[in-house]
C-alpha positions in Angstrom: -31.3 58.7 218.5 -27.8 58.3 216.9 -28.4 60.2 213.8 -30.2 63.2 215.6 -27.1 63.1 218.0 -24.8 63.0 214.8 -26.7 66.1 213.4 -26.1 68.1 216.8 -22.8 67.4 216.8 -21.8 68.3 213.6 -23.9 71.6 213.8 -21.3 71.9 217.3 -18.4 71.6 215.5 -17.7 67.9 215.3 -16.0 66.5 212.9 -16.8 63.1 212.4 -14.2 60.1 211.8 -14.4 56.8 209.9 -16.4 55.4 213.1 -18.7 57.9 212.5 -19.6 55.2 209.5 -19.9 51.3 209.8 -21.3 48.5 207.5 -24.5 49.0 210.0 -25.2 52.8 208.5 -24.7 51.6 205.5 -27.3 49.1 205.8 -29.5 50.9 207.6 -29.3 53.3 204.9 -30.3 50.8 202.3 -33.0 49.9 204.2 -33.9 53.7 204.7 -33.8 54.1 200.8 -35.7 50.8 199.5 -38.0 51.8 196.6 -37.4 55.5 196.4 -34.3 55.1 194.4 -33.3 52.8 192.1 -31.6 49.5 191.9 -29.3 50.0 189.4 -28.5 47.2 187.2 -24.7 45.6 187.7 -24.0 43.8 184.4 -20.9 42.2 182.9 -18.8 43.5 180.3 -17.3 41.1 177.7 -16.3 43.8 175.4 -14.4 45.6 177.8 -13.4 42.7 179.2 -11.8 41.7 176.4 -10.4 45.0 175.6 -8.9 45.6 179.2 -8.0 41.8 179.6 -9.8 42.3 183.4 -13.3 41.3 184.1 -15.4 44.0 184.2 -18.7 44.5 186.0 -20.1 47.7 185.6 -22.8 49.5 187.9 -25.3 51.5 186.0 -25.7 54.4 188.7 -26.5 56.8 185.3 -30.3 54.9 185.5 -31.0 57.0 188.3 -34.0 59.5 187.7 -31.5 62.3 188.3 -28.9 60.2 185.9 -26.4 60.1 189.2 -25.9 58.2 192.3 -25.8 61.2 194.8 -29.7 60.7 194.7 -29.0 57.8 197.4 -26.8 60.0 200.2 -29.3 62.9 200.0 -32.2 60.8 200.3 -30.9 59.0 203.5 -29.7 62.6 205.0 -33.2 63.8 204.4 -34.8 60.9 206.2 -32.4 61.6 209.3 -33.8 64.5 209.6 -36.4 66.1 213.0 -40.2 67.2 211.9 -39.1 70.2 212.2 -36.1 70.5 210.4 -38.2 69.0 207.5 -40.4 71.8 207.8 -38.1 74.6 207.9 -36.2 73.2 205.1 -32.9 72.2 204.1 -29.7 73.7 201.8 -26.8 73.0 200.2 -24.0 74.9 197.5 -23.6 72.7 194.6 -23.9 72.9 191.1 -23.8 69.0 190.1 -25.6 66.3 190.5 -26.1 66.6 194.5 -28.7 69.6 193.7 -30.6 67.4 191.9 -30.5 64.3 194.1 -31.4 66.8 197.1 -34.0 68.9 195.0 -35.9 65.6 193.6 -36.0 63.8 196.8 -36.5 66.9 198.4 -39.4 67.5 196.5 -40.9 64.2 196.7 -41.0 63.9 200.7 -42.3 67.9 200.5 -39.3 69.3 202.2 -38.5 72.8 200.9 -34.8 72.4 199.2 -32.3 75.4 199.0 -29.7 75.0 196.4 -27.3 77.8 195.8 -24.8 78.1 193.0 -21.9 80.2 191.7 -23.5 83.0 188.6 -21.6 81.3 186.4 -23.1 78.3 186.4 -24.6 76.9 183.1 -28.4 77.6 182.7 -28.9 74.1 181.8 -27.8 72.9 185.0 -29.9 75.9 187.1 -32.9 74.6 184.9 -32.1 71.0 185.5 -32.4 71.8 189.8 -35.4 73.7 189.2 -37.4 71.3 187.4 -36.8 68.7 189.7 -38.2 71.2 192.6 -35.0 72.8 193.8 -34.8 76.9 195.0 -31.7 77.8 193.6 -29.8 80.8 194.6 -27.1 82.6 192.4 -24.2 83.7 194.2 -20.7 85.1 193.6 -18.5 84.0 190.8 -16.9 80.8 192.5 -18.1 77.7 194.4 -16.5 79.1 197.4 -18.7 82.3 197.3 -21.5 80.0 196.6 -20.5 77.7 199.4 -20.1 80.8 201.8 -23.3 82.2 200.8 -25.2 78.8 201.7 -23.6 78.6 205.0 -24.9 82.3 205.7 -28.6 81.4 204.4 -28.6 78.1 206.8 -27.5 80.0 209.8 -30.6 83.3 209.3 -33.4 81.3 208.3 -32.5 78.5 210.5 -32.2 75.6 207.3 -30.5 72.4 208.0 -27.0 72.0 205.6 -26.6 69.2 203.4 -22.9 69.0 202.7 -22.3 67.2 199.1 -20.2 64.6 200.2 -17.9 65.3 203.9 -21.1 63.9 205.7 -21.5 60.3 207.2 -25.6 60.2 206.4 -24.6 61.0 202.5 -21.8 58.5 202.4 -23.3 56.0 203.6 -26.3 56.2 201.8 -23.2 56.0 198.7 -21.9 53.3 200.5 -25.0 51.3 199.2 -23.7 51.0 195.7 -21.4 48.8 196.6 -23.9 46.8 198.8 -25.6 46.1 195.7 -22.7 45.3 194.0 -21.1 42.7 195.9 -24.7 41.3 196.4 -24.7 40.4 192.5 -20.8 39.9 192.0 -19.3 38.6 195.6 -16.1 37.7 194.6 -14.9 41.2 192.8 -11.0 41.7 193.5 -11.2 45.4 193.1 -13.4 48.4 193.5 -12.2 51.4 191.0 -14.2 54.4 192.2 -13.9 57.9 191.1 -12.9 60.4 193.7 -14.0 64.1 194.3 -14.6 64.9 197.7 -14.5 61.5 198.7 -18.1 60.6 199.8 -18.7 57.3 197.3 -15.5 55.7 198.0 -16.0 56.0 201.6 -19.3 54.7 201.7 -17.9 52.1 199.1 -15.0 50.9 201.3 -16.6 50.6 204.4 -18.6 48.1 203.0 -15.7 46.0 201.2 -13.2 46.5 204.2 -16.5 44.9 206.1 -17.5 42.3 203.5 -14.1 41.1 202.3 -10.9 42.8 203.5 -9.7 41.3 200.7 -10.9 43.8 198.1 -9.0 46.2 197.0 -10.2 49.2 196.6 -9.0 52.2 194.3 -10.0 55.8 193.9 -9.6 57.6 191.0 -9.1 61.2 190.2 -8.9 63.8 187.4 -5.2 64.9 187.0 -6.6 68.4 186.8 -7.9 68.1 190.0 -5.6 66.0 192.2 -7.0 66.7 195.9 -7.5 63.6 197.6 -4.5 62.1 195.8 -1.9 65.2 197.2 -3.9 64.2 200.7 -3.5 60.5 200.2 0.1 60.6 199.3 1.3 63.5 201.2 2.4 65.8 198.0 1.5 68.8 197.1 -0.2 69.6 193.8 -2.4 72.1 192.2 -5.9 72.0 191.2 -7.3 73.7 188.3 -8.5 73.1 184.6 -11.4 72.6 182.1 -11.7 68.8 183.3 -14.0 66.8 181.5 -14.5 65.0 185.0 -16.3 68.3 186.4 -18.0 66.3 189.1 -14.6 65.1 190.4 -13.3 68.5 190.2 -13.1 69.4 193.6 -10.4 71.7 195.3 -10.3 70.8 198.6 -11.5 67.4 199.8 -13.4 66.5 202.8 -12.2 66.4 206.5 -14.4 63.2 207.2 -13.8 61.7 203.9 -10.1 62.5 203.9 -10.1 60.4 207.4 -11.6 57.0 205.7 -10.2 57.6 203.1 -6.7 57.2 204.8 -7.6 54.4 206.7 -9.9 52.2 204.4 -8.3 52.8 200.5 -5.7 51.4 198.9 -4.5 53.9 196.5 -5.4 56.5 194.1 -4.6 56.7 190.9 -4.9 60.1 188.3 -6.4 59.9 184.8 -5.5 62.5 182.0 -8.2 64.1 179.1 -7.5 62.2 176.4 -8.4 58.9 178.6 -11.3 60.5 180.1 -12.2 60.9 176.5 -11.9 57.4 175.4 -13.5 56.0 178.1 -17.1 58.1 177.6 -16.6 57.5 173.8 -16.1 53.1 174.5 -18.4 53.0 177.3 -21.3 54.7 174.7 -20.3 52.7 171.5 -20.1 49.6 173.3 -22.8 49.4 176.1 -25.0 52.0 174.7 -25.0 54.2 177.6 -24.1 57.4 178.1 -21.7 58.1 180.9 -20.4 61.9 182.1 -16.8 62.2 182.8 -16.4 61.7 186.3 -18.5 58.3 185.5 -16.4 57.2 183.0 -12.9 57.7 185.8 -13.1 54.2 186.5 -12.8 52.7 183.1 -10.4 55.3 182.0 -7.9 54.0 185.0 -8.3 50.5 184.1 -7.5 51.4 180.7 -4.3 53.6 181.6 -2.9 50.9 184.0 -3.5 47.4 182.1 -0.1 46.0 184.2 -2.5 46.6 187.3 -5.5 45.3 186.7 -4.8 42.4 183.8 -6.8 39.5 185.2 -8.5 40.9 188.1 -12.3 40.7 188.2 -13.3 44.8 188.8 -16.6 46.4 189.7 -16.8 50.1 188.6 -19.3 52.5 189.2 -20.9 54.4 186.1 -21.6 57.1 188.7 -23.8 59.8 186.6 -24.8 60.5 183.4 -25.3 64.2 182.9 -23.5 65.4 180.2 -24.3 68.6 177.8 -24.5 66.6 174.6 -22.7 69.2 172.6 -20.0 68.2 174.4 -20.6 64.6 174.4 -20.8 65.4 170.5 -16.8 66.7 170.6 -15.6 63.4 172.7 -17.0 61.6 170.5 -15.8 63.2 167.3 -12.2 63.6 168.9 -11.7 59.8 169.7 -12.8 59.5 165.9 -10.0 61.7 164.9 -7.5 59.9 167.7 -8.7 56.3 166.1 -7.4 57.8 162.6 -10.7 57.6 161.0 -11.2 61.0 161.0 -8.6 63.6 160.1 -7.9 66.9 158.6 -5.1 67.4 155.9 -3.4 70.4 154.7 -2.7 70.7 151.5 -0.9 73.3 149.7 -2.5 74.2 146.2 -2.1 76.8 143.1 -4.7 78.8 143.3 -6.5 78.1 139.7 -9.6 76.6 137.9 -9.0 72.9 138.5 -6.8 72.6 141.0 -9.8 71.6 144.0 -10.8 69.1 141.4 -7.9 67.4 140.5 -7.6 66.8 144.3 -11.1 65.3 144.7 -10.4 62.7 142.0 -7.7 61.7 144.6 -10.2 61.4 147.1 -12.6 59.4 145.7 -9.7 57.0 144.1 -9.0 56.1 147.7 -12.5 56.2 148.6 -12.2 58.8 151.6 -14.8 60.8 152.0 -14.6 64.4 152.3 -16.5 66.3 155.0 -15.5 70.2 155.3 -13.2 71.9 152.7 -11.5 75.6 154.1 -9.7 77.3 151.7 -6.8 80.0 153.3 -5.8 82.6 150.5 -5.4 85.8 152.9 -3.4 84.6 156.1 -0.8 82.7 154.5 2.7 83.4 154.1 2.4 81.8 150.3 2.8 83.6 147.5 -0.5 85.7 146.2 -1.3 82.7 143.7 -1.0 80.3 146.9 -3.6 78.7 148.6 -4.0 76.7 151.4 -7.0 73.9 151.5 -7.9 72.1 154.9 -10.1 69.0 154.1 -11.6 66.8 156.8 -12.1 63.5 156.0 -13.9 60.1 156.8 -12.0 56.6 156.5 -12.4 53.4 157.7 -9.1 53.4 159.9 -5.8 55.5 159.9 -4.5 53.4 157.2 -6.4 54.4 154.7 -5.9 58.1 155.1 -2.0 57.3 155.0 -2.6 55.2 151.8 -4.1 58.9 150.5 -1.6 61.4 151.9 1.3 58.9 150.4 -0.9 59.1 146.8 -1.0 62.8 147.3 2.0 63.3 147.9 3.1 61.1 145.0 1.0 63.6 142.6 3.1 66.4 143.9 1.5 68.1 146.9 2.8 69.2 150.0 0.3 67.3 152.6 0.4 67.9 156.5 -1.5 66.3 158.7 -3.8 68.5 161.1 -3.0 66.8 164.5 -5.3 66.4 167.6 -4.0 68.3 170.6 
């Protein structure tokens, strides 16, 4: 009877508040859930551990089928919903992981699922909601058109909205990741949770402020896209940028999240690129798993801000997985190039027989190993018998690529580094 009456109310107009969500709807919600999704692993880091001087217990939320945890909220707004709702079906505007969460469970329970996006969303993500059973609908060039579009669909063919994250059924069906987390690890001191609209960390702190009001819990967000953080400390910023984090990259957080968030977090905390970088880059060499941006926010804090988390015992949330894998490709060559062991040096040359070779000898006396060569003899501001070479290379650390550049530059060349922006 409650969650029909929260349905009609929020059709009405209502916005909900943080006692629109309690430890109870959280539980409920696990309860709701049992078996239909699954029961991520929680595991504990000694690598990172070591690296981050915290204790760190990570939740594998990218095990999902969908690779995310926004599998859990849709499913337990689904099962909230009348017969008849069911039947007429239900939509939302996303092009992340909620589509998929909604379209799979969707799907499964044979409830027709509306998913509409902006046209310039990538195929692979329009292919991704299909195959797990989702409508989707291209819209207007922008998530707002899209957003628009969906709300004009629910209202003429009479389909019930699923909002991505500013919903109480969806967050606390979130909210159960950290049920499962303090059920393994009791004791954490600290929740770091990435942040985008805010419906994980609410459903996350509900259930520490109810557990342990000891627990500190921390949100995390993509500099690019500083939303909840302007909200949470009163500032104002912009949002905007090609974030890594895409499925924190949200312009204008929730009015119910927003609420809890004010009342039941701690603090929030931005992360730049480069760290976003390095934390999908550790989190695959060392655990094996492959994490998407906005998963890899929590590590990428701890990592940023060692003098606030040095001996405390953390749980993060590795909260999807879906990354395109050319791009996981370019993180992972990056951070190679950021580590030193892989570089690109520019060196100035006489354009003549010999002159290639004689630089190669260098090379392999140093026992760097050359990758790519370019050669530059038409955009140059040398003289006509000039040339400029780039070579990438592959080392064992940045120290022996300095050894080389000093030896070249002994032998006479003019050596620059190529540096990483």
């Amino acid at each position: 009877m409650k969650a029909k009456q929260a349905l009609s109310e929020q059709a009405a107009g209502h916005v909900p508040g943080p006692e629109d969500l309690t430890i109870d709807d959280v539980r409920a919600a696990a309860q709701r859930i049992e078996g239909a999704v699954v029961k991520t692993p929680m595991m504990h880091s000694i690598t990172l551990s070591e690296i981050t001087g915290a204790e760190i217990w990570l939740k594998f939320e990218n095990l999902q089928f969908t690779a995310a945890y926004k599998e859990r909220g849709a499913l337990n707004a689904l099962l909230h919903l009348s017969e008849e709702q069911m039947q007429r079906g239900v939509i939302a505007a996303s092009a992340g992981n909620h589509s998929q969460g909604l379209s799979y469970h969707g799907s499964r329970l044979g409830v027709p699922v509306t998913i509409v996006m902006p046209k310039t969303t990538p195929t692979v993500k329009v292919m991704q909601t299909e195959s797990v059973g989702g409508n989707v609908v291209l819209e207007g060039e922008t998530f707002d058109d899209a957003h628009a579009h969906a709300r004009k669909l629910e209202a003429e063919r009479g389909l019930t909205f699923i909002h991505p994250f500013d919903d109480p059924h969806v967050a606390a069906g979130q909210g159960t990741v950290a049920l499962e987390m303090l059920e393994v690890k009791p004791d954490l001191d600290c929740l770091v949770t990435p942040i985008g609209g805010g419906g994980l960390i609410s459903g996350m702190a509900t259930v520490a402020r109810a557990l342990d009001p000891e627990i500190e819990v921390i949100g995390v967000q993509a500099a690019l896209f500083p939303s909840m953080f302007a909200e949470f400390k009163g500032e104002e910023r912009e949002c905007g940028g090609d974030t890594l984090a895409e499925g924190i990259a949200v312009k204008r957080p929730g009015e119910f999240t927003r609420k809890v968030i004010a009342e039941k977090v701690d603090d929030i905390l931005l992360v730049d690129e480069p760290a976003l970088e390095k934390a999908v880059s550790l989190l695959l060499q060392i655990e094996k798993t492959v994490v998407e941006g906005a998963g890899a926010a929590g590590l990428a804090a701890v990592l940023s801000n060692p003098e606030r988390f040095t001996g405390k015992t953390i749980g993060l949330v590795l909260c999807g997985g879906n990354i395109d894998t050319r791009l996981l490709a370019n993180v992972l060559l990056r951070d190679l190039a950021r580590q030193g062991r892989l570089a690109r040096l520019r060196i100035t040359l006489q354009d003549r027989p010999g002159a290639l070779f004689k630089v190669m000898r260098l090379f392999d006396e140093h026992n760097v190993n050359i990758i790519e060569i370019y050669h530059q003899r038409i955009f140059t501001s040398l003289p006509a018998k000039g040339l400029i070479t780039d070579i990438e290379c592959e080392a064992r650390d940045a120290q022996q690529v300095e050894r080389l550049v000093a030896g070249l530059r002994k032998s006479g060349y003019k050596v620059q580094m190529v540096e990483l922006n």
